[in-house]
C-alpha positions as CSV (number, residue, x, y, z in Angstrom):
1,X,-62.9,-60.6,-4.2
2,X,-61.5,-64.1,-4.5
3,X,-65.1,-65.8,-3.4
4,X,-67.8,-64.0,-4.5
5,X,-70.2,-66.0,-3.1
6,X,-68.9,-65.0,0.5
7,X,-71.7,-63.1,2.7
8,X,-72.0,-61.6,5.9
9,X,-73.8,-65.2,7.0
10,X,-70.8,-67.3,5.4
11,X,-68.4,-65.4,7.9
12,X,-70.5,-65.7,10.9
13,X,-70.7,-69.6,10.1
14,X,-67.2,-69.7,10.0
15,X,-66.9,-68.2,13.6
16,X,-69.6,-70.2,14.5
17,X,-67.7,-73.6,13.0
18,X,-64.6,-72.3,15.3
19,X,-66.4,-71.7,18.6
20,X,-68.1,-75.6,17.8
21,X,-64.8,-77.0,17.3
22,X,-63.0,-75.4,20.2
23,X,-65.9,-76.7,22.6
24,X,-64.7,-80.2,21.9
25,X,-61.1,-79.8,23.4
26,X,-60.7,-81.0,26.8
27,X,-61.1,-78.2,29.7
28,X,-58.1,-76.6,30.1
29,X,-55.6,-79.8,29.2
30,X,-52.1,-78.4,31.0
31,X,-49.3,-78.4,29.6
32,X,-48.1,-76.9,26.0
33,X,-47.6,-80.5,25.1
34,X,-50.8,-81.7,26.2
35,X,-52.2,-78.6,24.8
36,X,-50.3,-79.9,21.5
37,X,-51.6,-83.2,21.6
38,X,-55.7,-82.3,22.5
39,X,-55.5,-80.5,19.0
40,X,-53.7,-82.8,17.1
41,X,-56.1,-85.5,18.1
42,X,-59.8,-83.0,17.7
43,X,-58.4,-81.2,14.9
44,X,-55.8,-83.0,12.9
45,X,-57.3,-86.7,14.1
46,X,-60.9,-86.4,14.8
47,X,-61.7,-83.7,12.4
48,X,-59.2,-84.6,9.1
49,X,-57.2,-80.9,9.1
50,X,-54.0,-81.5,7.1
51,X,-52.2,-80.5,4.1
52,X,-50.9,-82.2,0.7
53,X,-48.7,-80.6,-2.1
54,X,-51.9,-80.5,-4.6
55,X,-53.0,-77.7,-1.7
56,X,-50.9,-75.0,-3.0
57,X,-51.8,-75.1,-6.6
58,X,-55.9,-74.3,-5.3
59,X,-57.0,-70.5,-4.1
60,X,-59.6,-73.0,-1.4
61,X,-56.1,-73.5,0.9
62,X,-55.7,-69.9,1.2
63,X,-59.5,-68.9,2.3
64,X,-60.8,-69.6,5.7
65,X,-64.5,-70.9,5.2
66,X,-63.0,-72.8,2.9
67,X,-60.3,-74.5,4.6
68,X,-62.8,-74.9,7.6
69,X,-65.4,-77.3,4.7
70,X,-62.6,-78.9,2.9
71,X,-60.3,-79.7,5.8
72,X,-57.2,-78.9,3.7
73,X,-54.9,-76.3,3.5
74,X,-51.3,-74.3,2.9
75,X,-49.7,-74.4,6.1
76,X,-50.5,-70.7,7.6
77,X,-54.2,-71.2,6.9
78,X,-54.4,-74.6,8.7
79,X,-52.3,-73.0,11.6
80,X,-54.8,-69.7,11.7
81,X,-57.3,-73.1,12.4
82,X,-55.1,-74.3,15.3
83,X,-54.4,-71.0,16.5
84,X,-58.3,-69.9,16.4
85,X,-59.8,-73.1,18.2
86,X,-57.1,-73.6,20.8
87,X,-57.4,-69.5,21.5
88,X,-61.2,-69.9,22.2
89,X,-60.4,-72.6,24.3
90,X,-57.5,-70.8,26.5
91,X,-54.2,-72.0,25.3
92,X,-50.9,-70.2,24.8
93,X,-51.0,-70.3,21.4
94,X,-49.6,-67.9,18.6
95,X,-47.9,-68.6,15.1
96,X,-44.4,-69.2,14.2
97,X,-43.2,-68.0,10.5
98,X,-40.7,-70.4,9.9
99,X,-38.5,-69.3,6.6
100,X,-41.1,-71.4,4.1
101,X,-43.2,-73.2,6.4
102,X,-45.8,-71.6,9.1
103,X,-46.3,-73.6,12.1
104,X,-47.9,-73.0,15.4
105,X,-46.0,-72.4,18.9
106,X,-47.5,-72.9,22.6
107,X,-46.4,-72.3,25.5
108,X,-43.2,-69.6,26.4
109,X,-41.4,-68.9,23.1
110,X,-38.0,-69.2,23.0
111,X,-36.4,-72.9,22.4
112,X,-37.9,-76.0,20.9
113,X,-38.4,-78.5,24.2
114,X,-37.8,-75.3,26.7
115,X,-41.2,-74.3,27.5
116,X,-41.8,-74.5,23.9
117,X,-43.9,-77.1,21.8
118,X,-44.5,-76.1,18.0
119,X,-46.9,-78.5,15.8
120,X,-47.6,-78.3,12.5
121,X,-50.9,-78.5,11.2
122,X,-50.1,-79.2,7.8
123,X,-48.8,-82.6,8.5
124,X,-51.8,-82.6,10.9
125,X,-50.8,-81.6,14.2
126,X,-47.5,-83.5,14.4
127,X,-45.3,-81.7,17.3
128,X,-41.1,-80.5,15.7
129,X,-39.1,-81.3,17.5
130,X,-36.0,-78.8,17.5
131,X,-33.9,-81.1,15.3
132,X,-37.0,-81.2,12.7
133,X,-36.9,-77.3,13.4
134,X,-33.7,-76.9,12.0
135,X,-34.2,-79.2,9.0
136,X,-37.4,-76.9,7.6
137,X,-35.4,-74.1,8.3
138,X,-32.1,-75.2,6.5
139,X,-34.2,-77.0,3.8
140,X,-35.8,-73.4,2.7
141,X,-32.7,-71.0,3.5
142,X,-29.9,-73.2,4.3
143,X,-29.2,-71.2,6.9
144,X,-29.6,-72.2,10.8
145,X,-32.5,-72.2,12.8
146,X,-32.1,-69.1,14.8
147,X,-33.9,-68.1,18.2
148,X,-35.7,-65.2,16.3
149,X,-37.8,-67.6,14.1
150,X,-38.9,-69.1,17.0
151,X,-40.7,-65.8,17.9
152,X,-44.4,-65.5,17.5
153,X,-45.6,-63.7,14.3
154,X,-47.7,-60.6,14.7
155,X,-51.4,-60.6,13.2
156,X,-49.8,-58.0,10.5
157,X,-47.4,-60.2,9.5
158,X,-49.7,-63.3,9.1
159,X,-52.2,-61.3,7.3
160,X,-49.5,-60.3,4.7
161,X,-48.1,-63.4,4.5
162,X,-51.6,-65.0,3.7
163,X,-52.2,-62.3,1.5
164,X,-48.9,-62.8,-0.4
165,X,-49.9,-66.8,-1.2
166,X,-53.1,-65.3,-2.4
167,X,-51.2,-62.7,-4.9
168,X,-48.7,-65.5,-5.4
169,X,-51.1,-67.8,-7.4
170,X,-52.5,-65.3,-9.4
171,X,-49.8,-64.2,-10.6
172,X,-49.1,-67.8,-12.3
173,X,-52.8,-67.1,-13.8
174,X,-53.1,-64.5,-15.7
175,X,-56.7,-64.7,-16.2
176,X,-57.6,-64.3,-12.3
177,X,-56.1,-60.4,-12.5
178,X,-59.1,-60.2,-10.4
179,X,-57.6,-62.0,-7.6
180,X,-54.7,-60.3,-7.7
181,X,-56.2,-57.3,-7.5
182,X,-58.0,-58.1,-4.4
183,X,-54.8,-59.3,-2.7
184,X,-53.5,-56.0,-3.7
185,X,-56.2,-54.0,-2.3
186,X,-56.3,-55.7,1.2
187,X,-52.9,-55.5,1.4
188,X,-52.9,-51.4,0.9
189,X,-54.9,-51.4,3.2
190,X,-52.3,-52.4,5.8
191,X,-50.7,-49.8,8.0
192,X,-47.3,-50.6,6.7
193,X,-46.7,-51.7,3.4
194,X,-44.0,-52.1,0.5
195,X,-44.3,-49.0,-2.0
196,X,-44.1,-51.4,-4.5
197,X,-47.6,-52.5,-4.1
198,X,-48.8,-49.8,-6.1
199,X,-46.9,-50.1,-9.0
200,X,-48.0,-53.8,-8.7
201,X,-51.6,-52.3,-8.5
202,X,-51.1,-50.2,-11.8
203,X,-49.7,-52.9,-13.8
204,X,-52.9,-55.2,-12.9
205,X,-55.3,-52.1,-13.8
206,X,-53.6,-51.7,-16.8
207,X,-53.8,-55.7,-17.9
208,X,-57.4,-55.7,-17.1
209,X,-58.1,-52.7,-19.6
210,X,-58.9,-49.7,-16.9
211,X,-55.9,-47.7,-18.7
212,X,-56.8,-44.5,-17.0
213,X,-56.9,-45.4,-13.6
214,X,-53.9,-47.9,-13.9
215,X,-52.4,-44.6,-15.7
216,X,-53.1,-42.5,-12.6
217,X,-51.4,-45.1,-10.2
218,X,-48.4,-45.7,-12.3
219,X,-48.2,-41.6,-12.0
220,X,-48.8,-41.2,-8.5
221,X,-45.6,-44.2,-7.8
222,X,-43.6,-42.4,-10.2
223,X,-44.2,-39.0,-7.8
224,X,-42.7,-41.2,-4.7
225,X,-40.1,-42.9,-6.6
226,X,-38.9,-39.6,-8.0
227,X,-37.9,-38.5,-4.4
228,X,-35.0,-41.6,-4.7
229,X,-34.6,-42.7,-8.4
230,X,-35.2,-40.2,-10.9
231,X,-34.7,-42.6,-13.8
232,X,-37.1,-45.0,-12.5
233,X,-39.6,-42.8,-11.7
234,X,-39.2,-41.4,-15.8
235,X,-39.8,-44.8,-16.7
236,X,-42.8,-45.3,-14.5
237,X,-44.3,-42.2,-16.4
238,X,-43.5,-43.4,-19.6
239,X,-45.0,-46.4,-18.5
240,X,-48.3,-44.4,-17.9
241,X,-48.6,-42.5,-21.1
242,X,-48.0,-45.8,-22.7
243,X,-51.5,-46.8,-20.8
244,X,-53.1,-43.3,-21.6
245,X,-52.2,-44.0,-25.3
246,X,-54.2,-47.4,-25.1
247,X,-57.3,-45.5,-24.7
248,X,-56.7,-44.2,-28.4
């Protein structure tokens, strides 16, 4: 797993940390901009949450009980934080996937200033407006901001995506294929997921030496790929007696 030193007490003290800082909001403050601003003063102020570009290059941004001691974060962690807290305490709250940049929404969803307020953790708890909206949004498509993306994400969806920064930096270090696996795993475990994940889990068996089960994997994809793409599927296999051979 990516911590190893992670027990069954670590995660009860990070639901414990939770329930602590969500009894220091305000009762019930009103409004989903008064909501906004109770958490950006506890949580981004009071507290220190926030984010800095040196985050994304450490696995710690990406792992809860880690986030919750360092106070730093990527963006989708910090906002699972918001979301977690200000849920415990009663607010509308959910997350919004923005295309490269994860905020959190409360209130009705729809439009930016319509019953909607979205703040993003990573710059502390600072509320978008609907013009700043638009600028993440063309910044990392270069498309508009459109009403869907103001929709809030499923818990699926932010699990995958969480799990997708995880397998994201191993994958730019080699030598944490355990990582990578892990990511992997959890994310099979999903009820929908890409097949792709388990030629993805092959390949990793395969770098870290388990040549016969990586060889089983790569045969079992090439068995579901062969109902679409013959040729690819014949390469998978070849693929996997390549990894049988290693044994040799």
């Amino acid at each position: 797993m990516a911590d190893g030193t992670l027990d069954e007490a670590g995660m009860d003290a990070v639901e414990v940390e939770l329930d602590r800082l969500a009894g220091e909001l305000p009762y019930r403050p009103g409004s989903p901009h008064a909501w906004a601003s109770a958490l950006r003063e506890l949580l981004g102020e009071r507290h220190g949450f926030h984010g800095a570009a040196e985050d994304y290059q450490r696995l710690e941004s990406s792992l809860l009980h880690e986030v919750l001691r360092r106070r730093r974060g990527l963006p989708i962690m910090l906002s699972v934080v918001w979301m977690e807290v200000a849920r415990r305490a009663g607010a509308p709250v959910y997350g919004v996937a923005l295309p490269g940049h994860f905020v959190v929404g409360l209130g009705e969803p729809g439009a930016v200033g319509a019953g909607q307020v979205l703040a993003d953790p990573f710059d502390g708890g600072r509320v978008v407006s609907g013009a700043d909206a638009e600028l993440l949004v063309a910044g990392a498509t270069g498309a508009a901001l459109d009403a869907s993306m103001l929709t809030p994400a499923g818990t699926l969806e932010v699990i995958l995506r969480i799990l997708n920064n995880v397998r994201a930096w191993a994958v730019a270090r080699p030598e944490r294929s355990d990582v990578a696996l892990w990511a992997v795993d959890l994310a099979l475990l999903l009820p929908s997921h890409a097949a792709r994940l388990r030629y993805e889990r092959a390949q990793l068996l395969v770098q870290r030496g388990e040549f016969t089960a990586g060889a089983g994997e790569l045969e079992a994809y090439a068995e579901v790929v062969g109902a679409v793409d013959e040729g690819a599927a014949a390469r998978v296999r070849g693929e996997a007696f390549a990894a049988r051979a290693m044994l040799n």
